[in-house]
C-alpha positions as CSV (number, residue, x, y, z in Angstrom):
1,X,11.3,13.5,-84.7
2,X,11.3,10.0,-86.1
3,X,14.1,9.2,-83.3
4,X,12.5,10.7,-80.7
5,X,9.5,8.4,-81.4
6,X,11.5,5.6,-81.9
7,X,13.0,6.0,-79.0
8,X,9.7,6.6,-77.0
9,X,8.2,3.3,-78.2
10,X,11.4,1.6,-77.2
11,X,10.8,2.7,-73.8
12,X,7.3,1.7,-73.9
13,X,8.2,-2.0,-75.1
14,X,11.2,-2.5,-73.1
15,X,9.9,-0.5,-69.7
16,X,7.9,-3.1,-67.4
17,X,4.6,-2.2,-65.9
18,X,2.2,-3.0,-63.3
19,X,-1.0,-4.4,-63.4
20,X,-2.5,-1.0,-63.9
21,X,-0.1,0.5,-66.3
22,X,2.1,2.1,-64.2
23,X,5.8,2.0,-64.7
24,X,7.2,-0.7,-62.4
25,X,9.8,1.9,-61.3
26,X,7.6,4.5,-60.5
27,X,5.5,1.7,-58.1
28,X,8.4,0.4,-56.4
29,X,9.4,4.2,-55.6
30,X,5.7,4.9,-54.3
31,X,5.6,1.9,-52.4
32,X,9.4,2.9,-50.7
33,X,8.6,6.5,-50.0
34,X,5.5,4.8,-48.3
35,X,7.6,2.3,-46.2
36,X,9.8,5.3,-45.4
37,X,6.8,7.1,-44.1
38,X,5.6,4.6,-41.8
39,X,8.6,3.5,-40.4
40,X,8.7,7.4,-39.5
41,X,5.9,7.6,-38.3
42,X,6.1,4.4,-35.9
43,X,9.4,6.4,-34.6
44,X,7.8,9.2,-33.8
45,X,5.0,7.5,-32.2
46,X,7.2,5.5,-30.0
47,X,9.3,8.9,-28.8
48,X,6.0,10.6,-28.5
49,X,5.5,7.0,-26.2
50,X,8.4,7.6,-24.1
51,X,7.9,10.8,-23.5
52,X,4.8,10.6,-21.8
53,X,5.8,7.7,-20.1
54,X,8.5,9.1,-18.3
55,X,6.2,11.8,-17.3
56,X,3.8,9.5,-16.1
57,X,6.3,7.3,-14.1
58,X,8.1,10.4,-12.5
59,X,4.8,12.1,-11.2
60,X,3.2,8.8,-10.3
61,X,5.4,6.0,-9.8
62,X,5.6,2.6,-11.7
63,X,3.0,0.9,-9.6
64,X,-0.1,3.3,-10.0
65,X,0.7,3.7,-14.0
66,X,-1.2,1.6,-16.5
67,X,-1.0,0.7,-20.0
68,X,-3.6,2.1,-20.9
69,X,-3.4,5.8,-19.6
70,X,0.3,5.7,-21.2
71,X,-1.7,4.9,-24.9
72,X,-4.2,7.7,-23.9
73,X,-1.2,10.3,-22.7
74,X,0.0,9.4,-25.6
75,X,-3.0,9.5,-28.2
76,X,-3.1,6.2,-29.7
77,X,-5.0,2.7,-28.8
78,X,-3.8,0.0,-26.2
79,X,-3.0,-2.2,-29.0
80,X,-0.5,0.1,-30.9
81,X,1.2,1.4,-27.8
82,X,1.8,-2.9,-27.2
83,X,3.5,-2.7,-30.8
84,X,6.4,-0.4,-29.5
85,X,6.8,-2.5,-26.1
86,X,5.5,-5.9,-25.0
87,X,5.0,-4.6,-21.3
88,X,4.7,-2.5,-19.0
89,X,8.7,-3.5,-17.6
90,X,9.3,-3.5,-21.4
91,X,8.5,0.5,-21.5
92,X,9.6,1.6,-18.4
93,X,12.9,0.1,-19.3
94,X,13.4,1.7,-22.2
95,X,12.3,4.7,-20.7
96,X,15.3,4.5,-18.2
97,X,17.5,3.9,-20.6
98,X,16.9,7.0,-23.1
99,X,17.2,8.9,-19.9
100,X,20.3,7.6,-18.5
101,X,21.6,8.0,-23.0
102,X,20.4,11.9,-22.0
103,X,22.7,12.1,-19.0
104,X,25.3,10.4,-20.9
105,X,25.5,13.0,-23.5
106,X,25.0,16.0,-20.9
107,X,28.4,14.5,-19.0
108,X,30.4,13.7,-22.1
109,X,29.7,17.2,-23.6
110,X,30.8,18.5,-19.9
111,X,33.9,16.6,-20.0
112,X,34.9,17.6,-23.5
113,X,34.8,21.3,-23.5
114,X,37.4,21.3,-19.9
115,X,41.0,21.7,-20.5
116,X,42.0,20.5,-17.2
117,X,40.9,18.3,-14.9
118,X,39.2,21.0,-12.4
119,X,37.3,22.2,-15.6
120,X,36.0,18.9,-16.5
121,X,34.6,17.9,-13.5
122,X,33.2,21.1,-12.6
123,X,31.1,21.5,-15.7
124,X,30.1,17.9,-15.4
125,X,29.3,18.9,-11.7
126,X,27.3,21.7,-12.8
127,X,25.8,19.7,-15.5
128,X,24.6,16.8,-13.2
129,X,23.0,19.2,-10.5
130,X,20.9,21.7,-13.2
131,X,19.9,18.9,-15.8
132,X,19.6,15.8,-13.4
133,X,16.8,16.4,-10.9
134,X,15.0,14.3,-8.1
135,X,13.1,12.7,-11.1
136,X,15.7,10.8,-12.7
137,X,16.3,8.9,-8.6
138,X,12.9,7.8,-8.2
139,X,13.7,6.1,-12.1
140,X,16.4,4.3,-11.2
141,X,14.9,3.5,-7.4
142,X,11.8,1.8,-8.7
143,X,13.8,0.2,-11.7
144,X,15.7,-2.0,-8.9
145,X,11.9,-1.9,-7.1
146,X,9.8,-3.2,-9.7
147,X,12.0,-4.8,-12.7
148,X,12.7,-7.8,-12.2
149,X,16.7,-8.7,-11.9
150,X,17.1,-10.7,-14.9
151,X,15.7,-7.6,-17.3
152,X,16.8,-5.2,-14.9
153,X,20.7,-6.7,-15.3
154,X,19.7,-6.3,-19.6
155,X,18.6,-3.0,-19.3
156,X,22.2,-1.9,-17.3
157,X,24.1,-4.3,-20.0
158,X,22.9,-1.5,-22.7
159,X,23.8,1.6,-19.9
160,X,27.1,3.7,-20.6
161,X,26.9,4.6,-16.8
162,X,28.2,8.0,-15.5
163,X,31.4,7.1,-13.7
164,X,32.5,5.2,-17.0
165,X,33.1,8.3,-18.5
166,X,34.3,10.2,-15.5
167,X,37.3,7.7,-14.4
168,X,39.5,7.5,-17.4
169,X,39.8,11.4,-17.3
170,X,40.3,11.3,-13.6
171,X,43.3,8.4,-14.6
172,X,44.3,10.6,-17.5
173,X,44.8,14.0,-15.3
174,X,46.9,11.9,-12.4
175,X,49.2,10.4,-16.1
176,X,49.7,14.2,-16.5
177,X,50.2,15.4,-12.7
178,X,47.1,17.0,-11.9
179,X,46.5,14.5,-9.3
180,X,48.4,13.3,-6.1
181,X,50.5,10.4,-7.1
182,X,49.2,7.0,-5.7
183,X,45.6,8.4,-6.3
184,X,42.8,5.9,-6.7
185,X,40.7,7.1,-9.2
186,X,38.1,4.8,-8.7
187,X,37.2,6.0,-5.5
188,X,37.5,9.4,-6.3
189,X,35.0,8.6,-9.2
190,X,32.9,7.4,-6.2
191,X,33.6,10.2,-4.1
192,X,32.7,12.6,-6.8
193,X,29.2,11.0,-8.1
194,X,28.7,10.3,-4.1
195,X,28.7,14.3,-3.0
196,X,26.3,15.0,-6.3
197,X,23.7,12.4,-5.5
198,X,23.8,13.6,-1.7
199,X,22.9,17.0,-3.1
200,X,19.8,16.3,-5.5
201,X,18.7,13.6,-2.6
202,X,19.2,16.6,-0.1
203,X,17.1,18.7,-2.3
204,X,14.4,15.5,-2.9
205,X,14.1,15.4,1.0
206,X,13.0,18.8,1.3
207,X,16.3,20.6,2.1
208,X,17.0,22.6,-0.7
209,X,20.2,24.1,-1.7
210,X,21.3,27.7,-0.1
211,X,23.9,28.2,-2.8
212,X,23.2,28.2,-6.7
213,X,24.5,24.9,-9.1
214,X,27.5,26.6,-10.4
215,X,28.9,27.7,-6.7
216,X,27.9,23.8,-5.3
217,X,29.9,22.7,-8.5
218,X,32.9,24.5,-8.0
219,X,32.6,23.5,-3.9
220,X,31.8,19.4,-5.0
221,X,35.0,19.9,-7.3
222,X,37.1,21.7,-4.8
223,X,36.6,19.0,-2.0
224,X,37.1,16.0,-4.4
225,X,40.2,17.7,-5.5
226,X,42.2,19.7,-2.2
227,X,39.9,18.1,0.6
228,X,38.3,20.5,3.1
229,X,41.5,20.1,5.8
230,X,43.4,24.0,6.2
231,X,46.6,24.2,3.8
């Protein structure tokens, strides 16, 4: 008993405190899990930012959006949505680039469950023309529109863009044989992204597709790959 006191009012004389008598360890871990809390916080806010910006931007375009339906959208003040971005170019950047970062992930999931070329660039086919609708054009139009080109040249600096991730495979399939030898890949990157976007802009200009994703996929990947001449 006599050591268990002892060893209590050790604690007691060798344990620092605060002002109020609280073990300094026991402030310093209230006052972390509280910096943890706010720091999570401010990240959610600044998600909950972006996601009602982009929905904003897409139904409305950058011109008529302002600051301050963005902080109303999403349910803070003026001033604490200019805490997360400086201005209006500031958010609508960033907004681009978590959506191009969604796309980015979308392709390099597509490309990594194919175990041959045709696969991989038929699920990223299908992949592009389900999950990347006419919103994510009028985003990148009115980024070259309305950001200026100094920010707009930062903005791609941070950009993994789609045909980064689609040429090496297409130069690792013709090192196996799956393609002609002599094949340019990088214009058959081009070719490939170029017969997408024609699609979801044929669909944006009121001519929708007659055939589902998966059979436009499989066509997009069939023409990149054999051409549409009789064999």
């Amino acid at each position: 008993m006599r050591a268990a006191i002892a060893g209590t009012a050790a604690g007691r004389r060798t344990g620092s405190t605060t002002g109020n008598g609280t073990p300094a360890g026991a402030a310093s871990g209230t006052t972390s899990g509280a910096a943890t809390g706010v720091r999570a916080e401010r990240g959610e806010g600044r998600e909950r930012v972006l996601t009602e910006a982009r929905r904003l931007f897409t139904a409305q375009g950058f011109a008529e959006v302002s600051m301050q339906q963005v902080a109303d959208a999403a349910g803070m003040t003026k001033a604490a949505l200019y805490y997360h971005f400086r201005d209006k170019g500031d958010l609508f950047g960033q907004v681009v680039l978590r959506e191009m970062e969604r796309v980015r992930e979308g392709i390099a999931a597509s490309l990594a469950e194919g175990d041959t070329i045709r696969a991989q660039l038929e699920g990223t086919a299908r992949y592009v023309l389900v999950s990347v609708q006419a919103d994510f054009g009028r985003l990148m139009a009115e980024l070259h529109e309305h950001v200026p080109p100094a920010r707009r040249d930062a903005i791609k600096a941070q950009i993994c863009l789609p045909s980064d991730l689609v040429r090496p495979v297409l130069a690792q399939a013709a090192g196996r044989g799956e393609l002609r030898p002599g094949t340019d890949v990088d214009q058959a990157t081009v070719y490939f992204f170029g017969m997408l976007l024609g699609c979801l802009k044929s669909a944006e200009m009121g001519r929708p597709a007659t055939l589902p994703p998966e059979a436009i996929a499989a066509s997009v990947t069939d023409t990149l790959l054999h051409g549409i001449a009789a064999r």
